[in-house]
C-alpha positions in Angstrom: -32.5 -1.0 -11.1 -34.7 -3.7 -10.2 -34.5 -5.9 -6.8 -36.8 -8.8 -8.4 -34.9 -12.0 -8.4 -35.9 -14.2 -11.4 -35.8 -18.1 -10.8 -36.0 -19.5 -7.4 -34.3 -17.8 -5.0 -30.3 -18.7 -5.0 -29.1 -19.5 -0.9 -25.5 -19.2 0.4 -24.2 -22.0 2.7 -21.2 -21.4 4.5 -20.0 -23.0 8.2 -21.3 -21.5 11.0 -23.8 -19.5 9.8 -27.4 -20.3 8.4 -28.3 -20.2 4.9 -29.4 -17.5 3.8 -31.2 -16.3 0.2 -30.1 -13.4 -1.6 -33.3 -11.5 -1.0 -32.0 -11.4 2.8 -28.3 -10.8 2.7 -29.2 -7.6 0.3 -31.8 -6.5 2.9 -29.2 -6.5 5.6 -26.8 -4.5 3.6 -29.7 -2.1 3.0 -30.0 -1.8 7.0 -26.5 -1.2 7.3 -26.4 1.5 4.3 -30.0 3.1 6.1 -28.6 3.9 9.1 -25.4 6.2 9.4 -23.7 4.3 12.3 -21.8 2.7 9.2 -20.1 5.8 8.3 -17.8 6.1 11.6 -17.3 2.0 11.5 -14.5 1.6 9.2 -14.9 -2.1 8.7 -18.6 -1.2 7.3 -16.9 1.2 4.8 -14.5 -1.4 3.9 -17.1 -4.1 2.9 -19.0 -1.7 1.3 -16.0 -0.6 -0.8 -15.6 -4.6 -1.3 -18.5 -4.7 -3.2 -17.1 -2.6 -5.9 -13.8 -0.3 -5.4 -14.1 1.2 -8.9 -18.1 2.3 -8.2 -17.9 3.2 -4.7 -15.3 6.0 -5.5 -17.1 7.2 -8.1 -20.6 7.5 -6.3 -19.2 9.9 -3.3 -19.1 6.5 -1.2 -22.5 6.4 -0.9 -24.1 2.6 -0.1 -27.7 3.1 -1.3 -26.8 4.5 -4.5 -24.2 1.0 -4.7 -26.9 -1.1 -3.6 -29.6 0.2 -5.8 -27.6 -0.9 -8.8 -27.2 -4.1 -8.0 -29.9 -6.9 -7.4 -29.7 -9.3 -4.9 -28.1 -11.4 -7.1 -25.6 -9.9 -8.4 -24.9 -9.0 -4.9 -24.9 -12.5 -3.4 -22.6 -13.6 -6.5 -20.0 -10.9 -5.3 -20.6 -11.3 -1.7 -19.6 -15.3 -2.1 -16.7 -14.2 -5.0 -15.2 -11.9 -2.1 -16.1 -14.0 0.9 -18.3 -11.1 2.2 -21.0 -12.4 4.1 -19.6 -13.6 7.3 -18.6 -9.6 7.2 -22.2 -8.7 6.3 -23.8 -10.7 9.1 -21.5 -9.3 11.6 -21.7 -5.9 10.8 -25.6 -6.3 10.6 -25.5 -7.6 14.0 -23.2 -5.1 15.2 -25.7 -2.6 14.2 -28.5 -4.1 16.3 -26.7 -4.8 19.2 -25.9 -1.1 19.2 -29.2 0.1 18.5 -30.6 -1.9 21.7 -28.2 -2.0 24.0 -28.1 1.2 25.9 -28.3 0.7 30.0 -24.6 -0.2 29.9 -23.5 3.3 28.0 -22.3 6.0 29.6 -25.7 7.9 29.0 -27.7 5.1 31.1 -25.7 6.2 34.3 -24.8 9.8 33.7 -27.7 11.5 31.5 -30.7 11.3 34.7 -33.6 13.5 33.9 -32.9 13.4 30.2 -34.3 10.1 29.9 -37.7 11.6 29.9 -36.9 15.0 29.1 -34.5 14.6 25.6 -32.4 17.2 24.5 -33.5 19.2 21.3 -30.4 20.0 19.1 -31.1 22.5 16.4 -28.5 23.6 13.2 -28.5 24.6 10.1 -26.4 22.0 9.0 -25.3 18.7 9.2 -22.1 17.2 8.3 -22.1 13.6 8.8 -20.5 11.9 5.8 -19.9 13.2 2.2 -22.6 11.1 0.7 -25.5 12.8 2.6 -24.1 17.0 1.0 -26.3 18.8 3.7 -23.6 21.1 4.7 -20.8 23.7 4.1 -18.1 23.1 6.8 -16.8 23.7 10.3 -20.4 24.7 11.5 -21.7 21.4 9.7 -19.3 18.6 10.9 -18.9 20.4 13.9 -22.7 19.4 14.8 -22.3 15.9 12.9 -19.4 15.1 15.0 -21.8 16.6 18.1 -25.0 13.8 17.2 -22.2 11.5 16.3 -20.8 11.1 20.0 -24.2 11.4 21.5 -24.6 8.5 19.7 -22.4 6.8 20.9 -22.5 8.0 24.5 -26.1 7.3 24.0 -27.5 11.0 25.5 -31.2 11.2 24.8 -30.9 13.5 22.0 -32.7 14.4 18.8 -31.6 16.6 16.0 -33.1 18.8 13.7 -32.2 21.0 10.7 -32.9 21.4 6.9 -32.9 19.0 3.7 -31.2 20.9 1.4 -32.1 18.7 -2.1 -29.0 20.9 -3.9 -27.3 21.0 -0.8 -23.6 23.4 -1.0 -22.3 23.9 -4.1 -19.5 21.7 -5.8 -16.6 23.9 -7.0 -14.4 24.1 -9.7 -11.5 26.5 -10.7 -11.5 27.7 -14.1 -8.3 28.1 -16.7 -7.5 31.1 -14.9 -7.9 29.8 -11.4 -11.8 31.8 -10.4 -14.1 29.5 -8.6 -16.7 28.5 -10.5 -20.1 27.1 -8.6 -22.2 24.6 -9.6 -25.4 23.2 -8.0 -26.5 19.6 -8.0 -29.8 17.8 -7.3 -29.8 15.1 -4.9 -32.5 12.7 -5.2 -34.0 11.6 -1.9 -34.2 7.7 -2.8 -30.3 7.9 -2.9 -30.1 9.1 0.4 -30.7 7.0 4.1 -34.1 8.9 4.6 -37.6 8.0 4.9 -40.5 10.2 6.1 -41.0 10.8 9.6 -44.6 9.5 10.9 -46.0 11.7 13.7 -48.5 10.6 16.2 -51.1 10.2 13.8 -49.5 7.3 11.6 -48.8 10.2 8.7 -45.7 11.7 7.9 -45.2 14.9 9.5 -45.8 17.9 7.7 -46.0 21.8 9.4 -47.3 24.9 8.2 -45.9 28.7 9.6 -48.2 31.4 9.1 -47.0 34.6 8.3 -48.2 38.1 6.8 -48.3 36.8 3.5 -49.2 33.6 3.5 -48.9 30.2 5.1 -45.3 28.2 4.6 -45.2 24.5 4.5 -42.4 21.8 5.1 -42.3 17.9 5.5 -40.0 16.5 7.5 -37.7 13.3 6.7 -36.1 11.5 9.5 -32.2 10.6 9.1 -30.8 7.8 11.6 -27.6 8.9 13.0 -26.9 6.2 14.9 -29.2 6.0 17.8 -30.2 9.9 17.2 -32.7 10.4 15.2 -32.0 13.7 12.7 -35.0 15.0 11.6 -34.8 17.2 8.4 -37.4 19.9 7.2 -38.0 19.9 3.8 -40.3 23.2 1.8 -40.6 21.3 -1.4 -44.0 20.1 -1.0 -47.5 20.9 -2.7 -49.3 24.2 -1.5 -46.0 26.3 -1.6 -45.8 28.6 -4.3 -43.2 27.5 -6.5 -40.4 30.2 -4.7 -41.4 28.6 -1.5 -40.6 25.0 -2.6 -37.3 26.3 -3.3 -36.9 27.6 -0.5 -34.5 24.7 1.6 -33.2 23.8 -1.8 -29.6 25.6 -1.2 -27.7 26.0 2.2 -26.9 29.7 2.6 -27.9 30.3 -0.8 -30.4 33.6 -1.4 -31.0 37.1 -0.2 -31.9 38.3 3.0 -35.6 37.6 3.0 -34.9 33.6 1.6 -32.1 33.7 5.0 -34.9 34.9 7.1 -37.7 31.8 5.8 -35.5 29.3 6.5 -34.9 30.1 9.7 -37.8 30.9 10.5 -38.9 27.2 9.3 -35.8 25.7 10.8 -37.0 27.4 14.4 -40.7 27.8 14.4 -40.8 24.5 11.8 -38.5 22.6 14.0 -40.6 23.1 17.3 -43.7 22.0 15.2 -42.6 19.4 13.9 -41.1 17.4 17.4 -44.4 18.3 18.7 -46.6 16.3 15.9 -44.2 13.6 16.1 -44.7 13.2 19.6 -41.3 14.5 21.4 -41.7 16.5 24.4 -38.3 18.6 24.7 -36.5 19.2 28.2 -33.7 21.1 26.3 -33.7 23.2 23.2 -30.1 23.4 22.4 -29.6 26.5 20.1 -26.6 25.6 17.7 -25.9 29.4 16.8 -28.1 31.9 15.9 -29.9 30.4 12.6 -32.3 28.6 14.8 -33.1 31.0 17.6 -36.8 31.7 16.6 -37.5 28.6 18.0 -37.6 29.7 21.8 -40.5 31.7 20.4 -43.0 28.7 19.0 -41.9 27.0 22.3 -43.0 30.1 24.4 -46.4 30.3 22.4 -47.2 26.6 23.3 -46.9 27.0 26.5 -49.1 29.7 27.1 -51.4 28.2 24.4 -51.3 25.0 27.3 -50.7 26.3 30.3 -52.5 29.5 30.1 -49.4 31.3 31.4 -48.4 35.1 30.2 -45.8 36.1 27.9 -43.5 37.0 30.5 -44.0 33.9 33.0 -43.6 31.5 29.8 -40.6 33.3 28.5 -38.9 32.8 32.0 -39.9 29.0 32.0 -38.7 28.3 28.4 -35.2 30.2 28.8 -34.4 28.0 31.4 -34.7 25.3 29.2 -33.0 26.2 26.6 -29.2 26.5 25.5 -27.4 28.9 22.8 -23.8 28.0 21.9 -22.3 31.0 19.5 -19.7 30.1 17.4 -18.3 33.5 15.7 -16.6 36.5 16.9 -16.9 37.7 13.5 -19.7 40.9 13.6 -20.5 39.5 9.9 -21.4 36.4 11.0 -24.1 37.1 12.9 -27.8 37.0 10.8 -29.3 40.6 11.0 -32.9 41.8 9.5 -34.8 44.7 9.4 -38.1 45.2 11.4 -40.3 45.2 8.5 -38.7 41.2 7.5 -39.2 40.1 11.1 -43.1 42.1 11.2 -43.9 39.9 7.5 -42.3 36.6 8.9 -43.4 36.6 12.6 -46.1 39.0 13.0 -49.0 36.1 13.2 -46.7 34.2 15.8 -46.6 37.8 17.4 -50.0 38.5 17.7 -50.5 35.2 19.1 -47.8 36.0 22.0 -49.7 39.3 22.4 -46.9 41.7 22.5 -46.5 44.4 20.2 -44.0 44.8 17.2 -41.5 46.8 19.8 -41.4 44.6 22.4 -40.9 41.5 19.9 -37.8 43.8 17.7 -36.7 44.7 21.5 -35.7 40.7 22.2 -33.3 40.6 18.9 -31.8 44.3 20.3 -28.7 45.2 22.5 -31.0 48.6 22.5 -34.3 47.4 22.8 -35.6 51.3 22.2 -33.5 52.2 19.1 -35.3 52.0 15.9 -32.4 52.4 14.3 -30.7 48.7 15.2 -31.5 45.6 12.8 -33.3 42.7 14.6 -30.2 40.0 15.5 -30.6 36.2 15.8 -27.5 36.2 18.6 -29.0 38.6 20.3 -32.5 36.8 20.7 -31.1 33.5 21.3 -28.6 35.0 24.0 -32.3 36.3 25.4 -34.1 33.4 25.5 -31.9 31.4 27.2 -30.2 30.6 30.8 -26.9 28.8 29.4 -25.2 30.3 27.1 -21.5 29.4 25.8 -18.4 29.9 23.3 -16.8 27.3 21.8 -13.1 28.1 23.0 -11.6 29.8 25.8 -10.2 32.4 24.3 -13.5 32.5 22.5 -15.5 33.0 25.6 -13.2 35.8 26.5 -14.1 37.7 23.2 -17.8 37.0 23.2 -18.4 38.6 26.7 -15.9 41.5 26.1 -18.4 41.5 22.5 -21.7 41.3 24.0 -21.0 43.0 27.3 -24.0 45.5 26.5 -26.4 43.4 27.2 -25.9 43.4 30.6 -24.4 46.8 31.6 -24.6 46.7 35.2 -22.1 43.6 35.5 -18.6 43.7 34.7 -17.2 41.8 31.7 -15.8 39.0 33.7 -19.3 38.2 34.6 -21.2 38.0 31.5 -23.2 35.3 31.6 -21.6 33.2 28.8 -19.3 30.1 29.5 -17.5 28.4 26.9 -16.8 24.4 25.8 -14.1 23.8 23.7 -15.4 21.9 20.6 -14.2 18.3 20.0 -13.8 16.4 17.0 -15.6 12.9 17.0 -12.6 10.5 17.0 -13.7 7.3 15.0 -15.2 9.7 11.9 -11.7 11.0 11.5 -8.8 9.0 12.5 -7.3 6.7 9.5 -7.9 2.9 9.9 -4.3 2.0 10.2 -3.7 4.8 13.1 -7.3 3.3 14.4 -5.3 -0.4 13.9 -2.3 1.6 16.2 -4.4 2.5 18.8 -5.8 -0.8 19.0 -2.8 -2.4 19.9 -1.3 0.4 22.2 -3.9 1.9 24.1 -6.5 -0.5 26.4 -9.3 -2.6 24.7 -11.5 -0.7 25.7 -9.7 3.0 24.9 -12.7 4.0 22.4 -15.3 3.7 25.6 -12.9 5.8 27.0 -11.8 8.9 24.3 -12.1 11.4 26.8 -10.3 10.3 29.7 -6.5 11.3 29.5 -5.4 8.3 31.4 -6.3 6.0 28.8 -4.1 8.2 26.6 -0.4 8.1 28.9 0.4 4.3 27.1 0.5 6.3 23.8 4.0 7.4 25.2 5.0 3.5 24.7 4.5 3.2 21.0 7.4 2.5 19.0 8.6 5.7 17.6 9.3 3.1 14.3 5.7 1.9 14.1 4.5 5.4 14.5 6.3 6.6 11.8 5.9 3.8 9.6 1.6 4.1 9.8 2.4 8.1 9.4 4.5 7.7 5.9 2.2 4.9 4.5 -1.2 7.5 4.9 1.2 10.3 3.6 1.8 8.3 0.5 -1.9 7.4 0.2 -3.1 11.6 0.6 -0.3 11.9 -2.3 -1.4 9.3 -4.0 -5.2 10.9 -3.9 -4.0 14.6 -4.3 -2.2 13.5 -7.8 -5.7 11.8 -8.8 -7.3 15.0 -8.2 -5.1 16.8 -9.8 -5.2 15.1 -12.6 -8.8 15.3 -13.1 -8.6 18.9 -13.0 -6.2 19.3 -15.4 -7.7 17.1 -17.8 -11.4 18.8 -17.4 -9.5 22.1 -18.0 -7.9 20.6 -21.2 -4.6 21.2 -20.3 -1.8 20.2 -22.2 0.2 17.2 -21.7 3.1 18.4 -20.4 0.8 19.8 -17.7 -0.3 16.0 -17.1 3.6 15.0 -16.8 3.3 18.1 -14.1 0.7 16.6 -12.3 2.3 12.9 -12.5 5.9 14.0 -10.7 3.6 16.3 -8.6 5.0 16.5 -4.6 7.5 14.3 -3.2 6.7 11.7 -0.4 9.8 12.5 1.5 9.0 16.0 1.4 7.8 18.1 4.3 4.2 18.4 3.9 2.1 21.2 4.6 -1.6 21.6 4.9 -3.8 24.1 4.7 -7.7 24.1 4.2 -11.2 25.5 5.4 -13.0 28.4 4.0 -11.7 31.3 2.1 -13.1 33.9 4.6 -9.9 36.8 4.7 -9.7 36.9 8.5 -8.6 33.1 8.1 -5.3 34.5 5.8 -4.6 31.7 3.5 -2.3 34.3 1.9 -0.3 35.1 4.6 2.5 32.9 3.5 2.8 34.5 0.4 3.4 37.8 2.1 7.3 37.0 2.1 6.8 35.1 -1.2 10.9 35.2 -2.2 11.5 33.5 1.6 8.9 31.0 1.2 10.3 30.3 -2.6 13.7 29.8 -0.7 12.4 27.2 1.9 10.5 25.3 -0.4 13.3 24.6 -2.9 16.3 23.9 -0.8 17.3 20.6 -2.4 18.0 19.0 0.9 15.1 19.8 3.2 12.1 20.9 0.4 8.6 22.2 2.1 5.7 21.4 -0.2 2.2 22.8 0.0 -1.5 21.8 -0.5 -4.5 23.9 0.1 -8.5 23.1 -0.3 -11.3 25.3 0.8 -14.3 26.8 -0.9 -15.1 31.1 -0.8 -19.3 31.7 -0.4 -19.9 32.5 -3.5 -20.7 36.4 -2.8 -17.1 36.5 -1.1 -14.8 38.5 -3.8 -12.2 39.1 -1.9 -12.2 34.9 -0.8 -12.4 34.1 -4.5 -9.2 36.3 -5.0 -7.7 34.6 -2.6 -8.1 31.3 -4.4 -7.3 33.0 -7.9 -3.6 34.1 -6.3 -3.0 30.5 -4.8 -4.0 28.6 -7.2 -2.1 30.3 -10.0 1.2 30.3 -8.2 1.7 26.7 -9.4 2.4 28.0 -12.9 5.1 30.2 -11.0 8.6 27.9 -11.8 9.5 28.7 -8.1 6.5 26.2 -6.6 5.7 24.2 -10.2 5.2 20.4 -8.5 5.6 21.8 -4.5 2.4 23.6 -4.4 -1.3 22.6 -5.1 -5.1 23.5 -4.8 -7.4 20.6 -4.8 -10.5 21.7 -5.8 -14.1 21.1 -4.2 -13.4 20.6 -0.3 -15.4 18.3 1.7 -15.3 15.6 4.2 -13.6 13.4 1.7 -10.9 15.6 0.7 -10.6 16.7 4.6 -10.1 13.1 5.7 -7.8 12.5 3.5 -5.6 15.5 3.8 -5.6 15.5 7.8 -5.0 11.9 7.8 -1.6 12.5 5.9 0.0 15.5 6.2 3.1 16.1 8.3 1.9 19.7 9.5 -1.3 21.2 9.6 -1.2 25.2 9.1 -3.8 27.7 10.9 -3.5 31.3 10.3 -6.0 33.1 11.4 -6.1 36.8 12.2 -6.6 36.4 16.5 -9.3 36.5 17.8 -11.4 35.9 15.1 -11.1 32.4 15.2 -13.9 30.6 18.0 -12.4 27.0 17.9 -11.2 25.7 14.5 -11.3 21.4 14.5 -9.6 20.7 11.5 -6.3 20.5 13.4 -7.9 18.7 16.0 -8.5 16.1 13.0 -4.8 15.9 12.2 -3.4 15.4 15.6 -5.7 12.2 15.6 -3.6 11.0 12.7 0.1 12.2 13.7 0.2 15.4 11.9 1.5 18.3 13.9 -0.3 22.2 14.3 1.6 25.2 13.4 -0.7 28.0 14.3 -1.4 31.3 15.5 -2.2 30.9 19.3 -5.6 31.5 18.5 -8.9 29.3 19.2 -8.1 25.9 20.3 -4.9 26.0 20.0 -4.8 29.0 22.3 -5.3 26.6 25.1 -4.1 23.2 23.4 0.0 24.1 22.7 2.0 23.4 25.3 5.6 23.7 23.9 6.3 20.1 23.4 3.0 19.6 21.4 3.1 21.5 18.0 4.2 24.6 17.1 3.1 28.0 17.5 3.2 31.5 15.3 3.9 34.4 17.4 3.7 35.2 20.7 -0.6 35.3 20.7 -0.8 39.2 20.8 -2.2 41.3 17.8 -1.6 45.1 17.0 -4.8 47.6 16.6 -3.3 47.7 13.3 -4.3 44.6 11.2 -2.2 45.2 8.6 0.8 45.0 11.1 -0.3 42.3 12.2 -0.5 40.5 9.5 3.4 41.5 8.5 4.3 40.5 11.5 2.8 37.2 11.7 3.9 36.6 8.2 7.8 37.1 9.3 7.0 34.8 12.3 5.4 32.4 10.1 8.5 31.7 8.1 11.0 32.1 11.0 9.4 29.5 12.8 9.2 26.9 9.3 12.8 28.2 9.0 13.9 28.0 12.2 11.8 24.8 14.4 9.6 23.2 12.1 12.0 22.2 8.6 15.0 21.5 11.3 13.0 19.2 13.4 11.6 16.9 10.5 15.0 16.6 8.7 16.9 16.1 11.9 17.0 11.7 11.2 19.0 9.5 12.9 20.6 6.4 12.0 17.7 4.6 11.0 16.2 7.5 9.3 13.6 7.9 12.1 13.3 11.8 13.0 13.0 11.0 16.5 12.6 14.3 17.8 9.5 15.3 15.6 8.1 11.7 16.6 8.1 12.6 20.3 6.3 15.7 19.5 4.0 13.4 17.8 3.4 11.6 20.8 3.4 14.2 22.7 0.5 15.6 20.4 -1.5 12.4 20.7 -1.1 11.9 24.2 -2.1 15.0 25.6 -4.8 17.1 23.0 -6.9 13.5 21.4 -8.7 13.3 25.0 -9.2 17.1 25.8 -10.4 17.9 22.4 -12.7 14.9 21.2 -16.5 15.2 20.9 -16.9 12.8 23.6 -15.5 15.5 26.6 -17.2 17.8 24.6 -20.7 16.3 24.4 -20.6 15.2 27.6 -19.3 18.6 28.9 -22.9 19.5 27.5 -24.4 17.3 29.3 -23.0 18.2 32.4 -23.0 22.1 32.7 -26.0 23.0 30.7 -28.1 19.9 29.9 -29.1 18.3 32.7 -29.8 21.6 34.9 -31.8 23.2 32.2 -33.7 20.2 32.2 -34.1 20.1 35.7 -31.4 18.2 37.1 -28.0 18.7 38.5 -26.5 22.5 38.7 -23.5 23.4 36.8 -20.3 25.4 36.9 -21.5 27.8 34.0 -23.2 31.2 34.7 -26.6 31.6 34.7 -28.5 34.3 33.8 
C-alpha cells in the first residue's frame, strides 16, 4: 500500500513532546519494526499489537507487514485514537540509546581483544522471532537466543547463515492425523532486511567455484540488535535455475543440495565478511553445517601471507571454535569423496594438497577409503576449542569421538562443554517479567546470570506467584482452544467436534506439556506405553492430568510422522476426548505460549541422546516445573527440591528395556510426587508445597541456565584466547 500522504501533511501536538507529522511518527515505527531488538522488548510488541490486535495475530506478528498496510495517516489517526505516540517516541528512543551506548555494557569491560578482533558466529539457522521463518527448532533458537544476549551484553559479534525465502515447512494434520507439509514464500520486503553493502558501496554478492561450475549468493544483512546477521541468499541471476533454489528450503533436498549449502554457508560466509570489510579474530563453528569455512579462511591466509598449508592450518585452528550439539551418529552431515572432490576440489587445488589429504581432515581414519567425508569431524580438526553443550553431553562426545586422538585417554579429549542457556527476556511472559520487576533488584535484567540477584526470588508471595502462574495458564488455554478450533474447522469436522473443542481442557486441571521434534530417541510415546494407567490418572475426577503436545517430524522421518498419527488420534479415544491435544505447526509462537503456561513441562528422551534440550529451561522462566529423564540439562540442573526427575539416570544396553522401564517410572512418579504435590491446597487454595518448588525452580536454574552465563562463558573460555587474549579452563588441542 502506498506511504503518500495526500493533503498537507497532518501534525500531532501533545504536552511534552514536539509536533510531529505523520510522515515521521510512521518512519519511527519503521525503525523500530527494522531492527529486531523489538522482538525481546515486550512493551514494543505491545504497541505494535495496539495498532491492530485483530491484524497483528493474523500476520505471524510481523510489524513491517502491519506497517506496510497502513499509510502514515491512517497510522497517526490510530496512534492519537489509542494514545500511542508518547509510546512510539520512547520506544524509538530506547532503540537508539541502545544502539550507541555500549562503554557501560558488560562487553566494554570484559570482551578486550575482541574489540578489534570480532567473533564470527556461523549456523545454519536462526531463530529469532516467528515472523522472520528462517529456522526449524532447538538448533535455530538456540543460536537466536546466542546473538540475542550478545546483544545485549554487547560482545563484538557478527552472525552469519542462510535466507531461506520458503523457510521450514508449516504443518498440518490431515482427517486421519498424517502430517501434511506445506511450503510458503516469504517475500523479502516483509521482512527487516536490506542488502548488505561491502567495501565497495555495492551490495555484497560471492561466487564458489567448483568442478562444475561457479555458485553465486547475495547476502542481506538482518539487525539483531547491535549484531549484525548477515544472510546468504542463492537466488540471484547467473545460477542455473536449481542453484537459485538452492537456499530456498532449510534442510530440504538430497545429499548433494545438503552439501551446496554448506559449502556456501562456509566458504560463502568467509567471502562474504571479507568483501564487507570484517576481519574475524574468532570463527565460531555452530555445529558441523558450517565447518568448510576453516578451509576459505586457511586459503586466504596463505593467498596473504604466503604461508604453507600446514603453517596456516595451525594459525587458523587456533582461531576458531566448533561447539557440537548431537550425540546422535545420524546427526552428523556425511558425503562421499566424489561430492566433496565436485564441491571443493577448486578450493583444493588452490590449498595444494591432494584429494587424500583434503578426505583425510573429515576422517577419524584418514587412510580408509572406505569412510564418508564428516563435517564433525573436520570442524573438530580445524580447531583448538572445541565443546558440548551439556555436561553429560561432554562426557558422551569424548567417550564418541575418542578415536581421534588414540594416544590420550577419554578423560582428556580435547572437548569441553557449556551448558546452553535460554535468552531470558525472549521467553519469559510479561506478567512474570512485571513479577520480577518488583521482586528481584532494578537492575536484575543487567544481572541474569548472577545467582545472587536470584536469592530475593525466595520472598515472593507464594499468592502472587500463583496468581501470575493461573492467569498465563488460562491464556495458553485460551490459545490452545483457538487452535484447535481452527483445525477442526479446516478439517470440516462436525459440530459436535467444535462443542469438543469449546469444553476442551480444564483450567484447574494439571497441565502437562510436551513439545519439540518428532525424532524417536526423544519418545513422545513413552507415555502411552502403559496407556490403561495413564487413562486412569488422567480421569480421576478429583485430581485429572490433561495433555498437550506440538512438534513437527522432518518430513523423511516415518517413524516421527507415526508418532504424531498415534498421538494425535488418541483424542478420538473416549478415555482422553477433551484431556489431550496436538496443536499443530510448532514454532516460536506456539512455544512461548505453551512454556509460558503449563504447570509441568515433560522431557523424555532416551539418555544420552539428548545434548542440552532448552525448552524446559523456557518454562522454569515462567513457573512451570520439569519432569524429565536425568538427561541433558537437567542432568546437572535437578536438585531434588527443583523439579522432578524420571528414573534414577541409568539406561540398560537394551533400549527397549529401557524404554519399559522409564515408562513405569514415568507414571509412578505422575502417580506418586507430581499429581499429589499440585492437589495438596491449603486453606486458601494455594498448593504451597508445589509453589516452593516453584521457587525453588526460579531461584536456582534462571541464572545457571540463561544465555547470558552462557554467552559470556564463550567469551571467557574460548573467545578471547583464540583471539589472542586471556587463557581459559577448556582443553586445548
Amino acid at each position: 500500500m502506498s506511504q503518500v500522504v495526500v493533503g498537507p501533511p497532518k501534525k500531532i501536538e501533545r504536552q511534552n513532546w514536539t509536533e510531529i507529522t505523520p510522515q515521521a511518527l510512521y518512519d519511527k515505527c519503521m525503525a523500530l519494526a527494522k531492527n529486531l531488538w523489538w522482538s525481546w522488548h515486550p512493551e514494543v510488541v505491545n504497541l505494535f499489537r495496539d495498532l491492530d490486535p485483530v491484524k497483528w495475530r493474523k500476520i505471524d506478528h510481523n510489524p513491517i507487514v502491519l506497517l506496510s498496510e497502513m499509510t502514515p495517516a491512517q497510522l497517526a489517526d490510530r496512534a492519537a485514537e489509542m494514545v500511542l505516540y508518547t509510546r512510539i517516541n520512547q520506544a524509538h528512543r530506547r532503540l537508539k540509546e541502545y544502539l550507541s551506548n555500549t562503554h557501560t555494557t558488560w562487553g566494554a569491560r570484559e570482551t578486550g581483544v575482541l574489540g578489534s578482533k570480532p567473533v564470527a558466529y556461523f549456523s545454519a539457522e536462526f531463530g529469532i522471532h516467528e515472523s522472520v521463518p528462517i529456522y526449524s527448532g532447538g538448533l535455530g533458537v538456540l543460536s537466536g537466543d546466542h546473538i540475542k544476549s550478545a546483544s545485549s551484553l554487547a560482545v563484538p559479534l557478527v552472525a552469519v547463515g542462510l535466507y531461506y525465502d520458503q523457510g521450514y515447512f508449516k504443518q498440518h494434520l490431515d482427517s486421519n492425523g498424517y502430517q501434511q507439509e506445506e511450503y510458503q514464500d516469504t517475500r523479502v520486503e516483509n521482512l527487516p532486511m536490506e542488502p548488505a553493502i561491502g567495501i565497495d558501496g555495492d551490495q555484497v554478492t560471492i561466487s564458489i567455484d567448483t568442478r562444475n561450475g561457479a555458485l553465486h549468493a547475495k547476502v542481506w544483512l538482518l539487525n539483531v540488535g547491535r549484531i549484525p546477521l548477515y544472510l546468504l541468499d542463492c537466488d540471484v541471476e547467473g545460477n542455473s535455475p536449481q542453484d537459485r533454489e538452492l537456499t530456498s528450503r532449510l534442510y530440504g533436498g538430497d545429499m548433494r543440495t545438503r552439501i551446496r549449502q554448506e559449502l556456501v554457508l562456509g566458504v560463502g560466509g568467509v567471502k562474504a565478511l571479507r568483501a564487507l570489510g570484517i576481519m574475524p579474530g574468532v570463527y565460531h563453528l555452530n555445529e558441523g553445517h558450517s565447518a568448510f569455512a576453516p578451509l576459505e579462511v586457511i586459503r586466504q591466509r596463505m593467498a596473504d601471507d604466503g604461508l604453507s598449508f600446514d603453517e596456516s592450518l595451525r594459525e587458523v585452528a587456533h582461531h576458531t571454535v566448533f561447539t557440537t550439539h548431537t550425540p546422535v551418529p545420524a546427526g552428523h552431515d556425511r558425503f562421499p569423496a566424489n561430492l566433496v572432490e565436485e564441491h571443493l576440489g577448486p578450493l583444493r587445488d588452490r590449498l595444494g594438497i591432494s584429494s587424500a589429504q583434503l578426505m583425510g581432515l573429515g576422517r577419524v581414519e584418514p587412510q580408509n577409503e572406505l569412510e564418508p567425508f564428516c563435517m564433525t569431524v573436520i570442524g573438530l580438526k580445524l580447531s583448538r576449542r572445541a565443546n558440548a553443550v551439556s555436561a553429560l553431553h561432554g562426557d558422551v562426545s569424548r567417550r564418541m569421538w575418542a578415536h581421534l586422538w588414540p594416544w590420550r585417554v577419554e578423560e582428556e579429549i580435547p572437548i569441553g562443554h557449556i551448558t546452553n542457556g535460554v535468552h531470558i527476556p525472549s521467553w519469559l511472559a510479561y506478567p512474570m517479567h512485571l513479577l520480577f520487576d518488583r521482586v528481584l533488584r532494578s537492575d536484575w535484567q543487567e544481572w541474569m546470570g548472577d545467582s545472587k540477584v536470584w536469592q530475593a526470588f525466595y520472598d515472593v508471595d507464594p499468592g502472587e506467584l500463583w496468581e501470575t502462574h493461573s492467569d498465563l495458564k488460562n491464556r495458553l488455554l485460551d490459545f490452545v482452544r483457538r487452535r484447535a478450533g481452527r483445525q477442526a474447522r479446516r478439517r470440516n469436522e462436525p459440530e459436535d467436534g467444535g462443542n469438543a473443542v469449546r469444553a476442551l481442557l480444564d483450567p484447574n486441571a494439571l497441565t502437562i506439556g510436551f513439545a519439540r521434534r518428532f525424532a524417536t530417541y526423544k519418545r513422545a510415546d513413552l507415555f502411552f506405553r502403559q496407556l490403561d494407567a495413564l487413562a486412569q490418572l488422567m480421569n480421576d475426577p478429583q485430581r485429572p492430568v490433561q495433555l498437550i503436545f506440538a512438534g513437527k517430524a522432518h518430513p523423511a522421518d516415518e517413524p516421527g510422522k507415526h508418532l504424531i498419527k498415534t498421538i494425535e488420534n488418541l483424542r478420538h479415544d473416549p478415555r482422553f476426548a477433551g484431556r489431550l491435544v496436538f496443536i499443530e505447526d510448532y514454532d516460536i509462537n506456539v512455544a512461548r505460549h505453551l512454556v509460558q503456561g503449563v504447570d509441568v513441562w515433560l522431557n523424555t528422551p532416551r539418555r544420552p541422546k539428548e545434548a542440552s534440550g532448552t525448552s524446559g529451561m523456557k518454562a522454569v522462566l515462567n513457573g512451570g516445573l520439569n519432569l524429565s529423564i536425568l538427561d541433558g540439562w537437567w542432568a546437572e540442573a535437578y536438585n531434588g527440591k527443583n523439579g522432578f526427575a524420571i528414573g534414577d539416570g541409568r539406561q540398560h544396553v537394551d533400549d527397549e528395556i529401557t524404554d519399559t522401564r522409564d515408562a513405569a517410572n514415568l507414571i509412578k512418579a505422575l502417580r506418586d510426587d507430581v499429581i499429589p504435590l499440585y492437589y495438596d491446597r491449603d486453606a486458601d487454595g494455594l498448593p504451597r508445597r508445589w509453589i516452593d518448588m516453584m521457587v525453588e525452580s526460579i531461584a536456582t536454574l534462571a541464572p545457571r541456565f540463561s544465555a547470558h552465563r552462557m554467552v559470556t562463558d564463550y567469551v571467557n573460555k574460548c573467545y578471547l584466547v583464540a583471539a589472542g587474549g586471556l587463557s581459559s579452563d577448556m582443553s586445548g588441542k
